[in-house]
py3Dmol code that shows the C-alpha trace and the ligand (Angstrom):
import py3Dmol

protein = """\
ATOM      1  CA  UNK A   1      -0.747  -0.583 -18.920  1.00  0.00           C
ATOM      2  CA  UNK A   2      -3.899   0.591 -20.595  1.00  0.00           C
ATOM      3  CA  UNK A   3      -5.948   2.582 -17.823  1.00  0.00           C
ATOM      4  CA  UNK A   4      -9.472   1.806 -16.806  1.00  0.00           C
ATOM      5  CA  UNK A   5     -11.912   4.762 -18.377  1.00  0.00           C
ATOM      6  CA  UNK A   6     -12.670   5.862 -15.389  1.00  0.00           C
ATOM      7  CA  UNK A   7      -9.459   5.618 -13.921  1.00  0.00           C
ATOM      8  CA  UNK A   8      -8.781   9.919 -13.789  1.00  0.00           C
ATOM      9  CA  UNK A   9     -12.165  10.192 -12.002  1.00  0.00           C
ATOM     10  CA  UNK A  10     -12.055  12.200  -8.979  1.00  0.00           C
ATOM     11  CA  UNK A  11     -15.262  13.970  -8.741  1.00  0.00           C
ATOM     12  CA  UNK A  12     -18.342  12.603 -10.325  1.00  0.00           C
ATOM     13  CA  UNK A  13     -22.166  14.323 -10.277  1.00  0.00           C
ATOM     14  CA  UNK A  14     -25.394  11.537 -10.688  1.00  0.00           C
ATOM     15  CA  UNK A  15     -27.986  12.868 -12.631  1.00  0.00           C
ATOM     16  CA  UNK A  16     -31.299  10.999 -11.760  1.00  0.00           C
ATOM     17  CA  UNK A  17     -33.507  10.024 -15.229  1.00  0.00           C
ATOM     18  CA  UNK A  18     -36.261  10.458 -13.401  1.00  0.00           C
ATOM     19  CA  UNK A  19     -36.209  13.748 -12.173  1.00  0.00           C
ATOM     20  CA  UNK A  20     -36.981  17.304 -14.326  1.00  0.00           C
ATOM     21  CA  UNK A  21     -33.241  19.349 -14.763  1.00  0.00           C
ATOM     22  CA  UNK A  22     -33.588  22.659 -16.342  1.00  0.00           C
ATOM     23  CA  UNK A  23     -31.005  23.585 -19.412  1.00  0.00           C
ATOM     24  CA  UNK A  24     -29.616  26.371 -16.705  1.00  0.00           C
ATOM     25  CA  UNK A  25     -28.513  23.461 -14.212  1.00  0.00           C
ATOM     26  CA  UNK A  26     -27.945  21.048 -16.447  1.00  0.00           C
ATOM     27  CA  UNK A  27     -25.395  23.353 -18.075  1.00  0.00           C
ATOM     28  CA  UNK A  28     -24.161  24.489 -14.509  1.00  0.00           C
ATOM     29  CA  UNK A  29     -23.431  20.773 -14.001  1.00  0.00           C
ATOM     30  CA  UNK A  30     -21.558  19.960 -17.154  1.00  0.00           C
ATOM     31  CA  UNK A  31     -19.302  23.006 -17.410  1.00  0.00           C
ATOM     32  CA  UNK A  32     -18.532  22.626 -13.807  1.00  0.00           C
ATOM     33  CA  UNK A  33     -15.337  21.044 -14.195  1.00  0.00           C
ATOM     34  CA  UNK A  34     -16.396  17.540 -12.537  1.00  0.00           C
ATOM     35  CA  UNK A  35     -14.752  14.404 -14.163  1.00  0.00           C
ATOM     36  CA  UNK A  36     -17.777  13.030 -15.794  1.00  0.00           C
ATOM     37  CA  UNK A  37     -21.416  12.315 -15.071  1.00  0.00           C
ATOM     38  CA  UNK A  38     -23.154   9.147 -14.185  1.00  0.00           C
ATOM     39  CA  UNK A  39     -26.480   8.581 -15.564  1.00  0.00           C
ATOM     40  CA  UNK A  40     -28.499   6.314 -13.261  1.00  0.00           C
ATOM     41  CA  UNK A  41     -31.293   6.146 -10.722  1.00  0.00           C
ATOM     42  CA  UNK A  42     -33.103   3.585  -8.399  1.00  0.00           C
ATOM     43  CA  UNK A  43     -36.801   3.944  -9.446  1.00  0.00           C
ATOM     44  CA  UNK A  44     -38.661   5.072 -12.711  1.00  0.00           C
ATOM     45  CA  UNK A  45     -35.832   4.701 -15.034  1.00  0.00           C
ATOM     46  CA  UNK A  46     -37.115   3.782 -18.721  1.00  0.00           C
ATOM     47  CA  UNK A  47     -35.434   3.885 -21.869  1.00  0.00           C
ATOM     48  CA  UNK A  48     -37.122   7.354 -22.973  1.00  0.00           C
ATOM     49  CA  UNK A  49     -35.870   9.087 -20.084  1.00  0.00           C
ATOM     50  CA  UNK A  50     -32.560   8.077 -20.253  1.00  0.00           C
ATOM     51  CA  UNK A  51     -32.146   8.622 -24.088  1.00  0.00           C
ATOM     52  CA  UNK A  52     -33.573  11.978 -22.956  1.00  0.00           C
ATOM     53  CA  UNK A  53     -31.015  12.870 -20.192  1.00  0.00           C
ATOM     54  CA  UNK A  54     -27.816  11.129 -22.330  1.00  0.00           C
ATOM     55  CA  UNK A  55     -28.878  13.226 -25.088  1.00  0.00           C
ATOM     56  CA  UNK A  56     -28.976  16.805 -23.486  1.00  0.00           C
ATOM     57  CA  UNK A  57     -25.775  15.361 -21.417  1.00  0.00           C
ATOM     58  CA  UNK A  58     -23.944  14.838 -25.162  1.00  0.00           C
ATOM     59  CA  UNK A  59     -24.129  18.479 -25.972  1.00  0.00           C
ATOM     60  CA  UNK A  60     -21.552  19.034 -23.454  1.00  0.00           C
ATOM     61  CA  UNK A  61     -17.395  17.494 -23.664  1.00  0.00           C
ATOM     62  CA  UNK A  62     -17.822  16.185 -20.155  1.00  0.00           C
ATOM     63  CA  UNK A  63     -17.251  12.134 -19.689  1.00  0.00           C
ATOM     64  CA  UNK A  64     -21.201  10.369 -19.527  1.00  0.00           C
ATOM     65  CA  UNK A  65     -21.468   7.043 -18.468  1.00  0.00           C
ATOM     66  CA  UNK A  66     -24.713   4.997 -17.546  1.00  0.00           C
ATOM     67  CA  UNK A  67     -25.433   2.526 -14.393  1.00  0.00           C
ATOM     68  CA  UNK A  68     -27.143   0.240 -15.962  1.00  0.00           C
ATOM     69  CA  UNK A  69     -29.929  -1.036 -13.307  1.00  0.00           C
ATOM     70  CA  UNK A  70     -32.768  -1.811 -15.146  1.00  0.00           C
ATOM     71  CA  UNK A  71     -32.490  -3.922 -18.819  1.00  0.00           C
ATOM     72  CA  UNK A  72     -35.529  -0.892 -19.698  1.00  0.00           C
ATOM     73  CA  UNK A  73     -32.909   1.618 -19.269  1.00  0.00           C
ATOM     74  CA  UNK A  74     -29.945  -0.328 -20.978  1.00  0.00           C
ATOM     75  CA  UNK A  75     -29.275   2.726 -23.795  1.00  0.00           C
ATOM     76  CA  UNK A  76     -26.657   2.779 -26.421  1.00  0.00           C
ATOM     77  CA  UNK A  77     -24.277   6.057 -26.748  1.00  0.00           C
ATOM     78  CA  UNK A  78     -22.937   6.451 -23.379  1.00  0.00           C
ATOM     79  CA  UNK A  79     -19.016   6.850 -23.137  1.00  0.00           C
ATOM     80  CA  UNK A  80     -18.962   4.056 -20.434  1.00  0.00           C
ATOM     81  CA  UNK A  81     -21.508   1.479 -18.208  1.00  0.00           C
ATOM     82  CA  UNK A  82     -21.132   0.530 -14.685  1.00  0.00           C
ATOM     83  CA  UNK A  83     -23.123  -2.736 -14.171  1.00  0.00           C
ATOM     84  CA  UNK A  84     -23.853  -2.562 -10.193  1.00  0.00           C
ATOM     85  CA  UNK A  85     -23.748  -5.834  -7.986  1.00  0.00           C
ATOM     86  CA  UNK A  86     -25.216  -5.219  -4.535  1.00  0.00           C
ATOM     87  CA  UNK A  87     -22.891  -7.265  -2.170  1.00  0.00           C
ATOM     88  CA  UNK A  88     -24.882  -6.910   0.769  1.00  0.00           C
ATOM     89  CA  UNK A  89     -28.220  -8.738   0.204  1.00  0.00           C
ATOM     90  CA  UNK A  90     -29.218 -11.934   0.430  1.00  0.00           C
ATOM     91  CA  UNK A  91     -31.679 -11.658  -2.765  1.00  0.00           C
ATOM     92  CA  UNK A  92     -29.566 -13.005  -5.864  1.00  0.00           C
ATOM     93  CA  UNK A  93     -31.446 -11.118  -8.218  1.00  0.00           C
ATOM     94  CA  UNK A  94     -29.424  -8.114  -7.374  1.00  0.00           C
ATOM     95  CA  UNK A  95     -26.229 -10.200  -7.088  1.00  0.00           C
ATOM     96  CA  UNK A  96     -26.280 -11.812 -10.377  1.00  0.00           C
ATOM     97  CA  UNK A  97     -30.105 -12.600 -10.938  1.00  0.00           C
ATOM     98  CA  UNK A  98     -30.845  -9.405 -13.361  1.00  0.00           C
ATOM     99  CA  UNK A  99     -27.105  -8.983 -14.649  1.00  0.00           C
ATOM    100  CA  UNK A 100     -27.254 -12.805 -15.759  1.00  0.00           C
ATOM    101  CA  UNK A 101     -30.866 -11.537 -17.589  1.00  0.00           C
ATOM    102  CA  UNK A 102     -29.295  -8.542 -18.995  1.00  0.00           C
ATOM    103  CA  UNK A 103     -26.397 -10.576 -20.808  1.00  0.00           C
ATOM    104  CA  UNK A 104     -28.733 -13.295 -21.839  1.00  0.00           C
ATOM    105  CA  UNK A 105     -31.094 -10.617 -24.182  1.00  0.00           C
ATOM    106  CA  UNK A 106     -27.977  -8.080 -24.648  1.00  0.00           C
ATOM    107  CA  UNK A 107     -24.476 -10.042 -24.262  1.00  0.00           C
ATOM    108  CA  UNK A 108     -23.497 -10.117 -27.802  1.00  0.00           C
ATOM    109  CA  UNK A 109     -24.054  -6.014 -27.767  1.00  0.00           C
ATOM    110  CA  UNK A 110     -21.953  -5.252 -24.816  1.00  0.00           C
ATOM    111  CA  UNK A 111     -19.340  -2.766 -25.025  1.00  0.00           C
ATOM    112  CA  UNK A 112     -16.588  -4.704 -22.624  1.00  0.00           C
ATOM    113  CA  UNK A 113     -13.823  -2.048 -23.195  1.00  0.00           C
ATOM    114  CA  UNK A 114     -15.613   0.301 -21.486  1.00  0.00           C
ATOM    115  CA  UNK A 115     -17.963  -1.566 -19.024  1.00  0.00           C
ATOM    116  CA  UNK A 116     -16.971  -2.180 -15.626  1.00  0.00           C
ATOM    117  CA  UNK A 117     -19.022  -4.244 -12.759  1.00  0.00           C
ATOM    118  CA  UNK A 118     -19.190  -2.224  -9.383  1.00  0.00           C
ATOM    119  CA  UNK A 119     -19.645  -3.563  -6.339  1.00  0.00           C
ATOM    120  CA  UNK A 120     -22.338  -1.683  -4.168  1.00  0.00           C
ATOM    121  CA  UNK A 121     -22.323  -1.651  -0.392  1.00  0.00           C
ATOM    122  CA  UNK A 122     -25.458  -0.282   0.681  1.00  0.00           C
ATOM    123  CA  UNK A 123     -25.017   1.362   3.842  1.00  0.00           C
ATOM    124  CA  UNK A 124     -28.506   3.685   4.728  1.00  0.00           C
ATOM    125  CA  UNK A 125     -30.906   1.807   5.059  1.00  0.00           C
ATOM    126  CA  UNK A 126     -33.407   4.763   4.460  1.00  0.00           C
ATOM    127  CA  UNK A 127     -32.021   5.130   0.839  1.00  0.00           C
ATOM    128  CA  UNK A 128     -34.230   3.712  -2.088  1.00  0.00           C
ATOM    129  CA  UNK A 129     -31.358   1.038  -3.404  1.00  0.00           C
ATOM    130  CA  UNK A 130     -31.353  -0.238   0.196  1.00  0.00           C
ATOM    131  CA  UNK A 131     -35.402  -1.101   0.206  1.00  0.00           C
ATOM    132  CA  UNK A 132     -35.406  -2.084  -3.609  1.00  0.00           C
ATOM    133  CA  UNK A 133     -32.190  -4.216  -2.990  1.00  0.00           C
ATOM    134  CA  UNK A 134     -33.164  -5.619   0.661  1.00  0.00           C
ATOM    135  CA  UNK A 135     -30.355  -4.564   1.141  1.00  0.00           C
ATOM    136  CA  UNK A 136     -28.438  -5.376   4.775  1.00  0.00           C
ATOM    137  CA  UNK A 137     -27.129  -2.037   5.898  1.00  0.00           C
ATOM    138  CA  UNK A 138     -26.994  -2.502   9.519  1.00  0.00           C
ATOM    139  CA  UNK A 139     -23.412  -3.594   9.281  1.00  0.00           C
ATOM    140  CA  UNK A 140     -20.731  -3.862  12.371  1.00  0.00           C
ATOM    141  CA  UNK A 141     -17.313  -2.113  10.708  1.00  0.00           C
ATOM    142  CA  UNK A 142     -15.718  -5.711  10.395  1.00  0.00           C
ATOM    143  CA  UNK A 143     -18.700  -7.102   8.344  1.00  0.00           C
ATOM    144  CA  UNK A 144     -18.310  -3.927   6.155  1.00  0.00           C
ATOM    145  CA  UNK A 145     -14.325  -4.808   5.868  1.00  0.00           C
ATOM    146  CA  UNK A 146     -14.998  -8.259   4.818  1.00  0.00           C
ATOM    147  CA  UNK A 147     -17.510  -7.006   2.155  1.00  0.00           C
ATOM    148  CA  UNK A 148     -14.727  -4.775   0.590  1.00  0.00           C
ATOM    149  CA  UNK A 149     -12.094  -7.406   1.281  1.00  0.00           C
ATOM    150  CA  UNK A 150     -14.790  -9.972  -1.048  1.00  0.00           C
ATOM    151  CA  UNK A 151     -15.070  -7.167  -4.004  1.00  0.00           C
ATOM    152  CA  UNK A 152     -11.814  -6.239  -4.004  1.00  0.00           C
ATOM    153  CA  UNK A 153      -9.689  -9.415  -3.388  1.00  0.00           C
ATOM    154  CA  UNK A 154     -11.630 -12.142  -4.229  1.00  0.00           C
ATOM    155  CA  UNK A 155     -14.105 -10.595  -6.971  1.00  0.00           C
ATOM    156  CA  UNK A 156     -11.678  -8.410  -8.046  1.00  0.00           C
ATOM    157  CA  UNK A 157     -14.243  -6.128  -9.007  1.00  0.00           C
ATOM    158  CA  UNK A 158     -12.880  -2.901 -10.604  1.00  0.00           C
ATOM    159  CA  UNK A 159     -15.158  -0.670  -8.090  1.00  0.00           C
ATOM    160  CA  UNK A 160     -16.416  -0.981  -4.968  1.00  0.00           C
ATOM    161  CA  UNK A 161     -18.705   1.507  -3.881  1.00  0.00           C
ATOM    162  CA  UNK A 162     -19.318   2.743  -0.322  1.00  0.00           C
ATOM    163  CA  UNK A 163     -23.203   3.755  -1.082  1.00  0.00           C
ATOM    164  CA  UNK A 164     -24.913   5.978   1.330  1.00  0.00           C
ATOM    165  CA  UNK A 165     -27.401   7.784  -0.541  1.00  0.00           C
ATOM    166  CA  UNK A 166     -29.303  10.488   1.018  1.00  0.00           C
ATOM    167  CA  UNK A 167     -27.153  10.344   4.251  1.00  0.00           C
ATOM    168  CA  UNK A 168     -23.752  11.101   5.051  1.00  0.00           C
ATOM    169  CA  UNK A 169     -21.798   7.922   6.045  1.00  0.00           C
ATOM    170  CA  UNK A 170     -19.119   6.914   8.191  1.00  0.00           C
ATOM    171  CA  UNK A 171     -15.827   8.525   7.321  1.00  0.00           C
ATOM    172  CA  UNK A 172     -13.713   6.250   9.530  1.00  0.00           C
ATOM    173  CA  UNK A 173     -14.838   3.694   7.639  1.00  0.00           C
ATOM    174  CA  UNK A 174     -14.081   5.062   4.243  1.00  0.00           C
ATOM    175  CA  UNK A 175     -10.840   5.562   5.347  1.00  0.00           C
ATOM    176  CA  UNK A 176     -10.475   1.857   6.647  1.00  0.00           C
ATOM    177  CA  UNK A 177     -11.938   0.735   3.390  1.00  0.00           C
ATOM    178  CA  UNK A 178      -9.414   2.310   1.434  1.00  0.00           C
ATOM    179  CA  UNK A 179      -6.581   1.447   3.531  1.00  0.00           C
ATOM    180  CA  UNK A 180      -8.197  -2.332   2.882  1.00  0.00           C
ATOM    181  CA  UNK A 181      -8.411  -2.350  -0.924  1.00  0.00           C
ATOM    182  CA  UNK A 182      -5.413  -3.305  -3.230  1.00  0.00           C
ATOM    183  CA  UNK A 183      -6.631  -3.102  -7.079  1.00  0.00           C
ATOM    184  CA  UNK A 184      -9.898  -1.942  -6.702  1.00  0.00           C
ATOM    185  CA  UNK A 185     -11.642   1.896  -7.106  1.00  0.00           C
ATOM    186  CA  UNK A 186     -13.061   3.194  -4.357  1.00  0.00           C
ATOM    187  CA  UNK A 187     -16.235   5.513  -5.021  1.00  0.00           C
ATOM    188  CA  UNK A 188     -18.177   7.465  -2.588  1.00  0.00           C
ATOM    189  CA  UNK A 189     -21.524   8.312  -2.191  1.00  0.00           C
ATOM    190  CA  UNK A 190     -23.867   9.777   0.136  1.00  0.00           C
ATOM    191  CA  UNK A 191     -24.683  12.750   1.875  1.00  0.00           C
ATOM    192  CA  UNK A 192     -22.484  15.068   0.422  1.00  0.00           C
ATOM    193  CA  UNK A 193     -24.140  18.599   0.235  1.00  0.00           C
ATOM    194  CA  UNK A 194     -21.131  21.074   0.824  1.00  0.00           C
ATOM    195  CA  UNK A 195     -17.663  21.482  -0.007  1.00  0.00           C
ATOM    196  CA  UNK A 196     -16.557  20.024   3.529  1.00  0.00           C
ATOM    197  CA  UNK A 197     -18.435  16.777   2.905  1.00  0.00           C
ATOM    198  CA  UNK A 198     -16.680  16.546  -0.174  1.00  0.00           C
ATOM    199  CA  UNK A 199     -13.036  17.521   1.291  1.00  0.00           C
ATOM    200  CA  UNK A 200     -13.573  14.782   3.501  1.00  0.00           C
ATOM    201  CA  UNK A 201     -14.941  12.271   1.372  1.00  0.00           C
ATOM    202  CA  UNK A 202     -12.169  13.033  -0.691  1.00  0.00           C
ATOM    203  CA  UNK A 203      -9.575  12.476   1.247  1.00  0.00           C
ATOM    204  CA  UNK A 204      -9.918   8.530   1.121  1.00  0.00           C
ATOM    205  CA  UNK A 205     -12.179   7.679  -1.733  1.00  0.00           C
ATOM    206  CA  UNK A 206     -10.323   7.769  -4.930  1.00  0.00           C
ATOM    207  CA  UNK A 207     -13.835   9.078  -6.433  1.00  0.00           C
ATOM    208  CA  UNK A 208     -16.430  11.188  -4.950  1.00  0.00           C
ATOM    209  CA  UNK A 209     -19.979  11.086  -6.130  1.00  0.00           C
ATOM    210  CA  UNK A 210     -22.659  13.658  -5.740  1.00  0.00           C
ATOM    211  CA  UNK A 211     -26.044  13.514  -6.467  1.00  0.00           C
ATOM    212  CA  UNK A 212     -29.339  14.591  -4.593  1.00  0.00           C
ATOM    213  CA  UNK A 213     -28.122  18.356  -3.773  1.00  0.00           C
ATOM    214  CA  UNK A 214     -27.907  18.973  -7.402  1.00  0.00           C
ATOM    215  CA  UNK A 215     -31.688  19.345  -7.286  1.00  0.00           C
ATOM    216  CA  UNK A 216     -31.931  21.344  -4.291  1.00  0.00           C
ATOM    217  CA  UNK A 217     -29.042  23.613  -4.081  1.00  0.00           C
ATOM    218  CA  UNK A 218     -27.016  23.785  -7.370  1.00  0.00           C
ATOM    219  CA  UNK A 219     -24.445  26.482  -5.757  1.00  0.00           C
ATOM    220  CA  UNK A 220     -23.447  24.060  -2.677  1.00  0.00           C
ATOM    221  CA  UNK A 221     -23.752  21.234  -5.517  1.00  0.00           C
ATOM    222  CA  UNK A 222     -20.999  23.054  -7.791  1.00  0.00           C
ATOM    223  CA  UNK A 223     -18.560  24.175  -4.446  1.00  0.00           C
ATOM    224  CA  UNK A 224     -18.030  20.347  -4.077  1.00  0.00           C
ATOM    225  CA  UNK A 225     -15.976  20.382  -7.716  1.00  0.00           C
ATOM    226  CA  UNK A 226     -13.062  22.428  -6.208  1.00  0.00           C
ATOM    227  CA  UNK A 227     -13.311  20.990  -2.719  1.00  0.00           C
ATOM    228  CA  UNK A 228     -12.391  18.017  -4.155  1.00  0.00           C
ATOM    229  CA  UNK A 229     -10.214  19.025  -7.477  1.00  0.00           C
ATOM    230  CA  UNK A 230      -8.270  22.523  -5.777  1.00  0.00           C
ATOM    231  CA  UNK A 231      -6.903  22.547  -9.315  1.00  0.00           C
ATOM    232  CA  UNK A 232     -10.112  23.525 -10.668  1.00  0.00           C
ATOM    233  CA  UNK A 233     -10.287  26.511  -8.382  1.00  0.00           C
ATOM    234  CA  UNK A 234      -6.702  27.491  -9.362  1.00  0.00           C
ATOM    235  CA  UNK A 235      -7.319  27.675 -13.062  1.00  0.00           C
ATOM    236  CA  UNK A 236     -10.627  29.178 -12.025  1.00  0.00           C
ATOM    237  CA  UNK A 237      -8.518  31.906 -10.497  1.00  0.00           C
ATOM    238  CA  UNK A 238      -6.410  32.164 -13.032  1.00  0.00           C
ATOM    239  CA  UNK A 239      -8.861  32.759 -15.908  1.00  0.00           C
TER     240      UNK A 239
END
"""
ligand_1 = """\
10
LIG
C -26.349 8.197 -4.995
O -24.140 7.889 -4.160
C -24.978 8.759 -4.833
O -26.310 6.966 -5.646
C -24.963 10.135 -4.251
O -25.684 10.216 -3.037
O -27.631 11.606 -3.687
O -26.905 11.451 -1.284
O -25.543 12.711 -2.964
P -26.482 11.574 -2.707
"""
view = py3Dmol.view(width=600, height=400)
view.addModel(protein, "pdb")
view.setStyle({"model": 0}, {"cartoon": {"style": "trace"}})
view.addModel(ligand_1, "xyz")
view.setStyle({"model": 1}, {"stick": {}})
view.zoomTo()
view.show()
């Protein structure tokens, strides 16, 4: 069986279009040892910006692929496209409303072999995707089961993403969510701003994702790569 793209994935940094990265970090980032980057953001995110980003990104070997959440930002080049469906609002646009819009103007140009649907649960409500979204984060645990048990089962969506941007979440729950999925990928976001965060993250999502501390503390940023890949430490060691 032919494996997803982003099947390997273990550790993943999100660069934000909208906000300034110097060379220095940028380069910090990419050489870091991290499976690949994701591209994407919930506000400001225009074409320019993310030709921009991809662009500096390319100069690197590391994996690149862009969350496509605005049909502005849709850019060619990118080694892969998540296409996010927020499960947990009652506003279709971000269910199907603006993916339906997308494929109407762009469908033809899709690249399906490497474009994969993911399946947001929004979880903080204090995060930008939650207020954008309307999204309904104040979720008992069984709620949040039956929203994985949806993606997973009866979507079959190839991700389903436990989104807590800005805060860390519930690890009890990530754990239950991952005993609960059968064929899906679990990502992780949210929070995650030192290597124990990430250790713990880690130990039930099969990929961790890591974005705002990037911008404020590159060092605790780049201790999550090994906290969650030890074999990046080892040949680290090694070397
Ligand atoms: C955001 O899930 C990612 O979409 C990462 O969250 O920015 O809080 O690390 P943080």
């Amino acid at each position: 069986m032919v494996e997803n793209w982003y099947e390997g994935w273990r550790h993943v940094f999100k660069l934000d279009p909208e906000r300034e990265i110097s060379d220095g970090t940028l380069d910090a980032i990419c050489m870091s040892g991290t499976d690949a980057i994701i591209v994407g953001g919930s506000t400001g995110v225009t074409f320019e910006n993310t030709v921009d980003l991809m662009s500096r990104i390319r100069r690197y070997s590391v994996d690149c692929a862009l969350e496509v959440s605005t049909l502005d930002g849709a850019v060619p080049g990118f080694d892969g496209y998540f296409v996010p469906i927020v499960l947990n609002t009652d506003r279709a646009e971000w269910i199907n409303g603006r993916q339906t819009a997308g494929l109407q103007e762009y469908g033809s140009f899709v690249p399906w072999e490497c474009t994969a649907a993911q399946g947001y649960i929004i979880l903080n409500a204090d995060a930008a995707a939650a207020r954008i979204t309307s999204a309904q984060t104040e979720l008992g645990e069984e709620e949040v089961i039956a929203h994985v048990r949806m993606a997973d089962r009866l979507m079959r969506l190839p991700v389903v993403y436990l989104e807590y941007s800005g805060r860390f979440g519930d690890m009890e729950l990530l754990k239950r969510a991952r005993a609960t999925i059968d064929g899906a990928r679990l990502f992780y976001g949210g929070g995650i701003d030192d290597a124990e965060k990430a250790r713990q993250a880690a130990a039930s999502a099969h990929t961790v994702v890591v974005g705002n501390i990037i911008y404020s503390d590159l060092a605790a940023a780049l201790s999550t790569v090994a906290a969650v890949k030890p074999e990046m430490a080892e040949q680290a060691a090694a070397e």
